[in-house]
C-alpha positions in Angstrom: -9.7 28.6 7.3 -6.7 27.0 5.6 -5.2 24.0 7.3 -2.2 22.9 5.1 -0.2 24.3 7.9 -0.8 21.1 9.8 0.0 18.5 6.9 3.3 17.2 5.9 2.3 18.4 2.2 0.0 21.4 1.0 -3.5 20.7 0.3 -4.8 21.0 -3.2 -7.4 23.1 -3.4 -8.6 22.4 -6.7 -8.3 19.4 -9.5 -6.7 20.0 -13.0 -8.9 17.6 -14.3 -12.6 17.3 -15.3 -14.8 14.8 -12.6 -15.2 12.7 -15.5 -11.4 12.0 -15.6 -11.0 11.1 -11.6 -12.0 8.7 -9.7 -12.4 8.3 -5.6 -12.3 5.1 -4.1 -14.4 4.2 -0.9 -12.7 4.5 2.4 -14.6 1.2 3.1 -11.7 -0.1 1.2 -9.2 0.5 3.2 -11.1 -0.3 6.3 -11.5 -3.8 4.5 -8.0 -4.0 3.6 -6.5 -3.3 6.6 -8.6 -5.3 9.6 -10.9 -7.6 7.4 -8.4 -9.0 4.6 -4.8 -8.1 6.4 -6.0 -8.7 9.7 -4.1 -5.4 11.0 -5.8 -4.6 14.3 -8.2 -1.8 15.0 -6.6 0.1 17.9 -9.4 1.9 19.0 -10.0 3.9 15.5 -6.3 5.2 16.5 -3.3 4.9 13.6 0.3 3.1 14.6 1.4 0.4 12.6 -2.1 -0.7 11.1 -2.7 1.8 8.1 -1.9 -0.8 4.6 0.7 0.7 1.6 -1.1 2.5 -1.3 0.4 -0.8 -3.3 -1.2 -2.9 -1.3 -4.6 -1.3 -1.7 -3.9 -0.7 -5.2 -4.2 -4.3 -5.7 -7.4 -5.0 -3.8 -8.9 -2.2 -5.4 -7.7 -4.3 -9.1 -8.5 -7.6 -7.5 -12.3 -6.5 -6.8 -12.7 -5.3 -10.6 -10.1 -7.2 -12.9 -10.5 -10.7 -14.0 -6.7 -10.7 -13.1 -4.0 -8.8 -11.8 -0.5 -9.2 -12.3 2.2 -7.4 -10.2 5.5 -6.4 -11.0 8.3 -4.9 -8.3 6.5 -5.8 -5.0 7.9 -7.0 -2.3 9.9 -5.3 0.6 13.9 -7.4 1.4 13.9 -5.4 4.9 17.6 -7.1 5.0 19.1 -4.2 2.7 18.2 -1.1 4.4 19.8 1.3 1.9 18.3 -0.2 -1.6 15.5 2.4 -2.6 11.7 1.5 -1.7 10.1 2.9 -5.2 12.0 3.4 -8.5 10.4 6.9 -8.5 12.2 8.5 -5.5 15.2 8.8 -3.2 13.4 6.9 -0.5 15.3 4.0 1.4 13.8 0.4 2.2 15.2 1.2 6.0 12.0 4.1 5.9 9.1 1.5 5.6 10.9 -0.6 8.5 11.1 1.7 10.8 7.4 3.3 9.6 5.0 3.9 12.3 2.0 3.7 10.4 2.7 0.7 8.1 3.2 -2.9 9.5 5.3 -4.2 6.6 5.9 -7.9 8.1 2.3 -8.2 8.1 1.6 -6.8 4.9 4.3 -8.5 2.9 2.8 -11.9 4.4 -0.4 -10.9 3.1 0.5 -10.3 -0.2 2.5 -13.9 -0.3 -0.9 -15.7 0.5 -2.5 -14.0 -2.5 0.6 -15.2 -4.4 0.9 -18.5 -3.3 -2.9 -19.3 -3.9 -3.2 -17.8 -7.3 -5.3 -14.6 -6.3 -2.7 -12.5 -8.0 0.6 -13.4 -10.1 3.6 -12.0 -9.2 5.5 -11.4 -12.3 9.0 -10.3 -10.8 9.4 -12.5 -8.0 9.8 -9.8 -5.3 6.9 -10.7 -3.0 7.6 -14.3 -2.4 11.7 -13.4 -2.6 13.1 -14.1 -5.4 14.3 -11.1 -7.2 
């Protein structure tokens, strides 16, 4: 029975790569991310505003096996709605504000704590504000 009907994007029903060039990361990550490290709350196992950015588990992921990690282009400035949210697509930083699964207040604190004690280095500013 195919279920891509019900998704906003096809499911991929095979891999173009060999096992040995993919890797899948727990889901206990995200579950530590998001209540354990962000502090998001649990909501009954229900979604809405607790459910961490792929950035932001992209650098717990890095931060549990790199000696260091270094960021570049985080950070959300929530006051300029119409600047785009990645360099890769025609998305608008007024789409993460008004997201329903992502808590970006929240997040972008988060990320500032691991700034401002040295967990991670920010290297364009963006997270604590100053690009």
């Amino acid at each position: 029975r195919d279920i891509s009907s019900k998704f906003w994007k096809s499911i991929a029903h095979v891999v173009p790569k060999n096992a040995d060039k993919f890797r899948i990361v727990n889901p206990a990550l995200l579950q530590e991310t998001s209540f354990d490290l962000i502090g998001f709350p649990t909501k009954g196992g229900k979604m809405g505003k607790n459910v961490p950015t792929m950035g932001s588990l992209a650098i717990i992921w890095a931060i549990n096996y790199c000696d260091e990690v270094s960021v570049a282009g985080f950070g959300y400035d929530l006051s300029k709605p119409s600047v785009w949210l990645h360099y890769y697509k025609d998305v608008k930083m007024s789409t993460i504000a008004n997201s329903w699964t992502h808590d970006i207040n929240k997040e972008k604190d988060f990320l500032k704590t691991l700034v401002r004690n040295g967990v991670i280095t920010d290297l364009t500013g963006g997270i604590l504000g100053g690009i």
